[in-house]
LUMZAKOL-112069 format. One line per 10 residues: number of its first residue (from 1); their letters; for each residue x, y, z of N, C-alpha, C, O. Coordinates in steps of 0.1 Angstrom, whole numbers, always signed. Example, Ala and Ser with C-alpha at 12.3 -4.5 7.8 and 13.67 -1.06 7.14 Angstrom:
% residues 2
1) AS) +132:-57:+78:+123:-45:+78:+132:-33:+78:+142:-33:+85  +128:-22:+71:+137:-11:+71:+129:+0:+79:+134:+11:+80
***
This chain:
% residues 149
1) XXXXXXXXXX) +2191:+2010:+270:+2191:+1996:+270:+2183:+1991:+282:+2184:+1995:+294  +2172:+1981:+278:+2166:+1974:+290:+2168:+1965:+297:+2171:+1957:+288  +2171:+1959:+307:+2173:+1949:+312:+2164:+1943:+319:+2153:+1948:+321  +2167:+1930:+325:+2152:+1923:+330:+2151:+1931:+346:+2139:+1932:+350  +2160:+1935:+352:+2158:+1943:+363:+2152:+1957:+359:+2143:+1961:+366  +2155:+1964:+349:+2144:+1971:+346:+2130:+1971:+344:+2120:+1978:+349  +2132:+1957:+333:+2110:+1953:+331:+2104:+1951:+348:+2095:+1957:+353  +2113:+1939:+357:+2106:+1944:+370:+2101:+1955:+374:+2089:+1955:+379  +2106:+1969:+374:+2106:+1980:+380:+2095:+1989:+374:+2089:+1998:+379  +2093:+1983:+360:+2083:+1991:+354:+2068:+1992:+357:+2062:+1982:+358
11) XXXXXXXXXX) +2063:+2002:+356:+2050:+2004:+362:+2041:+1996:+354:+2042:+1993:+343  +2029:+1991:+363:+2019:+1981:+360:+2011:+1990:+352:+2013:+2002:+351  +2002:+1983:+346:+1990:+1991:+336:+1982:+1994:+344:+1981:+1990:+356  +1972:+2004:+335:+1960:+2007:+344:+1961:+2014:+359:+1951:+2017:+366  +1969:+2016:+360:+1972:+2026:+368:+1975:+2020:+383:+1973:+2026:+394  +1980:+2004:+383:+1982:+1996:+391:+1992:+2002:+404:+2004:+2003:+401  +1987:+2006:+418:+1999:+2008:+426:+2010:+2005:+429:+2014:+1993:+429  +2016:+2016:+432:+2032:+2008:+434:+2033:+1999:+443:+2027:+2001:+454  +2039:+1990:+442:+2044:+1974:+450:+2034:+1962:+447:+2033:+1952:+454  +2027:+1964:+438:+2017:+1957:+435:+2021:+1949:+421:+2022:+1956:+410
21) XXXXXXXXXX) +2022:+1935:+421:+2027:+1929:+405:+2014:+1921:+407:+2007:+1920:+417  +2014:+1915:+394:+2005:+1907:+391:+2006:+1891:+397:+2016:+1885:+396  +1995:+1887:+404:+1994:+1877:+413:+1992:+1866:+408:+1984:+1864:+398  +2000:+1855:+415:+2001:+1840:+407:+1997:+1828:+412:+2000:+1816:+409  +1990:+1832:+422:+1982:+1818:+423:+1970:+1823:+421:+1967:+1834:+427  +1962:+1817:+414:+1953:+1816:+405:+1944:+1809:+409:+1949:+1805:+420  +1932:+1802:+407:+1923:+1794:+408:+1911:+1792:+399:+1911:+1800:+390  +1901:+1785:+400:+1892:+1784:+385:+1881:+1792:+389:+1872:+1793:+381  +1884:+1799:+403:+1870:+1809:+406:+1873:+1822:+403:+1865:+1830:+399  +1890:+1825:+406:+1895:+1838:+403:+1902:+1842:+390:+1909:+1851:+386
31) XXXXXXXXXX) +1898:+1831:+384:+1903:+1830:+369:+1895:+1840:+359:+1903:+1846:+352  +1886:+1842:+357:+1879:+1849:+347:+1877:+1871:+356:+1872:+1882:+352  +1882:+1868:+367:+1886:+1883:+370:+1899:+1892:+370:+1903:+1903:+373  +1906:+1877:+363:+1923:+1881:+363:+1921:+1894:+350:+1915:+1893:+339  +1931:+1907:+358:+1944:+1906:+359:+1940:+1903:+375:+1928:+1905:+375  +1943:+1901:+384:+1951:+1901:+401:+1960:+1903:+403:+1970:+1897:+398  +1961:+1913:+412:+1972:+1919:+418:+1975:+1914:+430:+1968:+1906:+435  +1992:+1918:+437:+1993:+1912:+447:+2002:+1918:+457:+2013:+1913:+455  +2003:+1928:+468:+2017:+1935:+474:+2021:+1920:+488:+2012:+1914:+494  +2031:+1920:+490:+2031:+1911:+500:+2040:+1922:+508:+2049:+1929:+502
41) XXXXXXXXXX) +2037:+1922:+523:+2049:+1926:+532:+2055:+1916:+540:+2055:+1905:+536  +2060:+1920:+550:+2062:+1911:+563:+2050:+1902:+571:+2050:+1891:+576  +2040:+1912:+569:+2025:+1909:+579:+2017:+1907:+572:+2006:+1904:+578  +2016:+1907:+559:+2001:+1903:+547:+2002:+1906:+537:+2006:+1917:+535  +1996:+1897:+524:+1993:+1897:+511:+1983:+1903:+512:+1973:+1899:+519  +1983:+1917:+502:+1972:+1920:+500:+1967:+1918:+484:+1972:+1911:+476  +1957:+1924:+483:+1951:+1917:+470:+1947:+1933:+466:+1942:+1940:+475  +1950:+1936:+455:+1938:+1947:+446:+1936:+1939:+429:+1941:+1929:+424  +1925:+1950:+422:+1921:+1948:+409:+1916:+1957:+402:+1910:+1963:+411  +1914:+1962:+393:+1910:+1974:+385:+1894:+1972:+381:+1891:+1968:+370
51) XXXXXXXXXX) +1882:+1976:+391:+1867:+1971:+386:+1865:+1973:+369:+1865:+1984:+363  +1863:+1961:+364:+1857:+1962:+355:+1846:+1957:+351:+1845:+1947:+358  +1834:+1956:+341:+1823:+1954:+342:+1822:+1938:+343:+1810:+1934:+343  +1828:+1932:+344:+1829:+1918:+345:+1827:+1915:+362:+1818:+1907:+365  +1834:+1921:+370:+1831:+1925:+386:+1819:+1930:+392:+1818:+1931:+405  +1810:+1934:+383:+1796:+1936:+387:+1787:+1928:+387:+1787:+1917:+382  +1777:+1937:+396:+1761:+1935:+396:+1754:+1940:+387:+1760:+1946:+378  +1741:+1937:+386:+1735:+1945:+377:+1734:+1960:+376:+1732:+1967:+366  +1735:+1962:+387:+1738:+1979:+391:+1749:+1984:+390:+1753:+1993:+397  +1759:+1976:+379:+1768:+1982:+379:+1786:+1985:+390:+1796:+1991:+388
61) XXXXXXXXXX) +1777:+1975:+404:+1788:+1978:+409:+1798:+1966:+415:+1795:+1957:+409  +1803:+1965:+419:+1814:+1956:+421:+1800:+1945:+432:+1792:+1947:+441  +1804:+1938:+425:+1792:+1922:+434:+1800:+1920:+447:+1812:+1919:+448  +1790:+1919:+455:+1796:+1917:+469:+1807:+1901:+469:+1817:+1897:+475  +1799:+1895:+458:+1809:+1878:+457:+1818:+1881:+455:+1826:+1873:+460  +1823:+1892:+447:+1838:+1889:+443:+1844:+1890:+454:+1852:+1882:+460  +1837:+1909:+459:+1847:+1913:+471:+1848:+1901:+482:+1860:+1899:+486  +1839:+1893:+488:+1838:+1886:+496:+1846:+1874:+493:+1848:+1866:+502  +1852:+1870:+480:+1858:+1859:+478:+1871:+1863:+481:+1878:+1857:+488  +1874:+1874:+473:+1891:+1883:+474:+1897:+1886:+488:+1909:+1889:+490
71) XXXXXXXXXX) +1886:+1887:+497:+1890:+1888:+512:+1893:+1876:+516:+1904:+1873:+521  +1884:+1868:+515:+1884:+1853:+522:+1901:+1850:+516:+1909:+1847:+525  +1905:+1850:+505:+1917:+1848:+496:+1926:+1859:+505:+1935:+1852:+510  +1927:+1870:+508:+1936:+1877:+512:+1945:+1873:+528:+1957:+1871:+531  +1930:+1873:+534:+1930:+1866:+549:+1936:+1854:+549:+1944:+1851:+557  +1933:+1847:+540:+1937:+1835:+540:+1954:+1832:+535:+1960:+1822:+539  +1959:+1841:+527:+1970:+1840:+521:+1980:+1844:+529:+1991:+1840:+528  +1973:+1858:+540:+1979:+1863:+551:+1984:+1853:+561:+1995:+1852:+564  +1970:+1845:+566:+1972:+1834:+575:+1983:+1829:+570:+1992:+1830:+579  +1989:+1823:+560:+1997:+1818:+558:+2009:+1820:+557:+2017:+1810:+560
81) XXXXXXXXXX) +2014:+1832:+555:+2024:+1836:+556:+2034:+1836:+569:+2046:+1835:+571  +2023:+1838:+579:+2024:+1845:+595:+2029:+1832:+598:+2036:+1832:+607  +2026:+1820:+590:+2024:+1802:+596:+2034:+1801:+585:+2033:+1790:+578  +2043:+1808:+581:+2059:+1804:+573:+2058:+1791:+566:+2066:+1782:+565  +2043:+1792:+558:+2045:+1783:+549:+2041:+1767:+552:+2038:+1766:+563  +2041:+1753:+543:+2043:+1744:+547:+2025:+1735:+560:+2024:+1724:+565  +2017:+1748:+560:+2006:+1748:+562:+1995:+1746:+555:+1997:+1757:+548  +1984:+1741:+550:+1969:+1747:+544:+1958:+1749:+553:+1954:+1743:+563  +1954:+1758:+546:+1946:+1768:+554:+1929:+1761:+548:+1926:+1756:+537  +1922:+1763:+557:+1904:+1763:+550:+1898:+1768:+558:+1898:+1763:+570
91) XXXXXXXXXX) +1889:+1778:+555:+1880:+1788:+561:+1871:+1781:+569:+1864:+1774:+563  +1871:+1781:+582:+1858:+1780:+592:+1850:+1789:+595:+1838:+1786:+599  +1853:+1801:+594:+1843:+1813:+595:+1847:+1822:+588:+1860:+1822:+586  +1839:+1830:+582:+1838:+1844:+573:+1826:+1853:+573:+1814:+1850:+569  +1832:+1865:+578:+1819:+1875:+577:+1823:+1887:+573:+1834:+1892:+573  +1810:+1892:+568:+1818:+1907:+557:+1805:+1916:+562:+1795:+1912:+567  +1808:+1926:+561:+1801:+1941:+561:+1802:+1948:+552:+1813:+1953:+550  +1790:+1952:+541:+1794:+1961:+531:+1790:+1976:+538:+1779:+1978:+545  +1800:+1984:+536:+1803:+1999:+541:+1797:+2006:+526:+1785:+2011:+527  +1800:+2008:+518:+1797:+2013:+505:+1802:+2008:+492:+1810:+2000:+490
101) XXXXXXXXXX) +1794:+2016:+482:+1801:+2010:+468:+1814:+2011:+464:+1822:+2019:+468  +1815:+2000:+455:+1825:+2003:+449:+1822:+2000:+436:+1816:+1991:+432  +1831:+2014:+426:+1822:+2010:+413:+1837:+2006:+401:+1848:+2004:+403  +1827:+2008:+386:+1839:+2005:+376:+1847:+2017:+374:+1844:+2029:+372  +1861:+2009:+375:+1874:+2021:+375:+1882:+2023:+385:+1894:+2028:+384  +1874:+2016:+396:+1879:+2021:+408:+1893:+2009:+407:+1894:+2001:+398  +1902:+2012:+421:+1910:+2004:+423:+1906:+1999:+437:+1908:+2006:+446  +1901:+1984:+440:+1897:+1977:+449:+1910:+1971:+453:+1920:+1967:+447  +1907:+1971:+467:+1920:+1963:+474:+1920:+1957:+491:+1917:+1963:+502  +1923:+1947:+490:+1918:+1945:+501:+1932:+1943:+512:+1942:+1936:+510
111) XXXXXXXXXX) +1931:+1949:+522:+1940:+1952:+535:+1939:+1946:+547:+1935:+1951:+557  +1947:+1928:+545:+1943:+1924:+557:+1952:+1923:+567:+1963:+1929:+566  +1949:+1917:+575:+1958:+1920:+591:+1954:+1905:+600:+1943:+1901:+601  +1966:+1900:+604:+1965:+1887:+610:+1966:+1889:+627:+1976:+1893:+632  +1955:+1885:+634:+1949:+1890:+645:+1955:+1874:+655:+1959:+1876:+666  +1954:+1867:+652:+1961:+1852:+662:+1963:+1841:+652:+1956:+1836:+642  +1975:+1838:+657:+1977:+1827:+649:+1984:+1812:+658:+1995:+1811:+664  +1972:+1802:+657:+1975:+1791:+670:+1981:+1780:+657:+1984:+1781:+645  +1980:+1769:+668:+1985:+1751:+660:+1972:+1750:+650:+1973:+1742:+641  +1963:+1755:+651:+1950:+1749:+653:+1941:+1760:+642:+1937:+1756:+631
121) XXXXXXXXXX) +1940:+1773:+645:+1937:+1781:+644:+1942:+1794:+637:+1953:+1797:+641  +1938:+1799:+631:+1943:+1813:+626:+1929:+1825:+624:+1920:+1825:+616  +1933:+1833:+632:+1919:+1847:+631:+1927:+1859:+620:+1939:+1863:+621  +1919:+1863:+612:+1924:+1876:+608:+1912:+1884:+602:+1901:+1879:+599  +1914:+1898:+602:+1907:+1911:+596:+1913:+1918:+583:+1925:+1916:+579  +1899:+1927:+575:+1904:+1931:+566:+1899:+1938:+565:+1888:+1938:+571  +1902:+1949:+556:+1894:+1964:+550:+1894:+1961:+534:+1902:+1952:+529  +1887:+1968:+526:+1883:+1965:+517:+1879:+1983:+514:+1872:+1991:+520  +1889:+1984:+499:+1887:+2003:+496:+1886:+2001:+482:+1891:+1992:+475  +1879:+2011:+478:+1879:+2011:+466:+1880:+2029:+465:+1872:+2038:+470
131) XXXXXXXXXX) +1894:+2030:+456:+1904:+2041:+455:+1902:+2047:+468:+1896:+2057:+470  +1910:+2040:+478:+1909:+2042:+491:+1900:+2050:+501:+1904:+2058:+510  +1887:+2045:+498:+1876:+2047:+510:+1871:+2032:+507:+1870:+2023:+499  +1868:+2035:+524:+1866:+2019:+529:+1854:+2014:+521:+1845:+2022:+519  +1853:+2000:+517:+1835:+2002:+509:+1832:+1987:+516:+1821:+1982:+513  +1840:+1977:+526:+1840:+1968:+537:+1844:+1962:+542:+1855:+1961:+537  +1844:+1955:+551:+1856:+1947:+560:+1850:+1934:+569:+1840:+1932:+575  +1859:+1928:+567:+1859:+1914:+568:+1864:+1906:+581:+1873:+1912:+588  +1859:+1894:+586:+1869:+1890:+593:+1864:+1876:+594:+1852:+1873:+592  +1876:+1866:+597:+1877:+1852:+589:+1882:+1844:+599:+1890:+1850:+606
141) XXXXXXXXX) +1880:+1834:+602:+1891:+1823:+608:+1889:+1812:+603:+1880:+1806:+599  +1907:+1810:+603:+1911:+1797:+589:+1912:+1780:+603:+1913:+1777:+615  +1910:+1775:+594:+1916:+1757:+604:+1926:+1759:+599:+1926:+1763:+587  +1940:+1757:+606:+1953:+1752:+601:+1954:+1735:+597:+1952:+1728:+607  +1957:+1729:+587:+1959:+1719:+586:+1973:+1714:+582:+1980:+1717:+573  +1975:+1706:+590:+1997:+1705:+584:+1996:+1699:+574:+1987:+1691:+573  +2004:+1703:+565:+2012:+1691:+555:+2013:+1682:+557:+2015:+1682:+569  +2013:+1672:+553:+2012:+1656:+552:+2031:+1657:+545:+2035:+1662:+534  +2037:+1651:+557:+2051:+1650:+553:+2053:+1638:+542:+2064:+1636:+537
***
């Protein structure tokens, strides 16, 4: 007999890691690379995806735009967490370093880490693996903006 506490527990397709479900905030830029994945801890959301040819360059390998958008998105989702919510976040700076490819098949995922977080400000870093060797890493700082009560 299944129960709905069982369908949670059941493994993702594609060979999706464990703690990783499918991610639900969405947008109209990350919309056509869904599925999106999502692990959250204590200290950051991370993001992975299963490259598929839709995620490339012409050469076949994962386009630096995506990775560079899914980071900016990770960092940023991190920032937020750290800032308990009730904040929005918008990128003031972002810089990436491509280390190596990443191609189709792989499992891309990006690993970020929240380095300060002010009234004002929020800095964070990230790694970027594809089936865990590093292929770049990132680092971002968001403007905090409050909620409008």
């Amino acid at each position: 007999m299944t129960t709905d506490s069982d369908s949670k527990d059941a493994p993702e397709p594609d060979g999706v890691p464990d703690g990783f479900v499918r991610h639900t905030r969405s947008s109209p830029l990350t919309a056509p690379w869904e599925p999106l994945y999502a692990r959250t801890t204590t200290d950051a959301v991370m993001l992975g995806l299963r490259i598929r040819e839709a995620h490339t360059n012409s050469r076949g390998l994962a386009h630096g735009g995506l990775i560079t958008a899914l980071a900016d998105n990770a960092m940023g989702y991190s920032c937020g967490l750290k800032l308990g919510g009730g904040a929005r976040l918008l990128t003031a700076s972002l810089a990436i370093d491509f280390i190596g490819p990443a191609k189709i098949g792989q499992w891309l995922q990006i690993e970020p880490e929240v380095i300060k977080v002010g009234a004002k400000l929020c800095v964070a870093q990230c790694f970027v693996t594809a089936d865990g060797t590093r292929c770049a890493r990132a680092n971002g700082t968001f403007s905090v903006v409050k909620a409008k009560g």
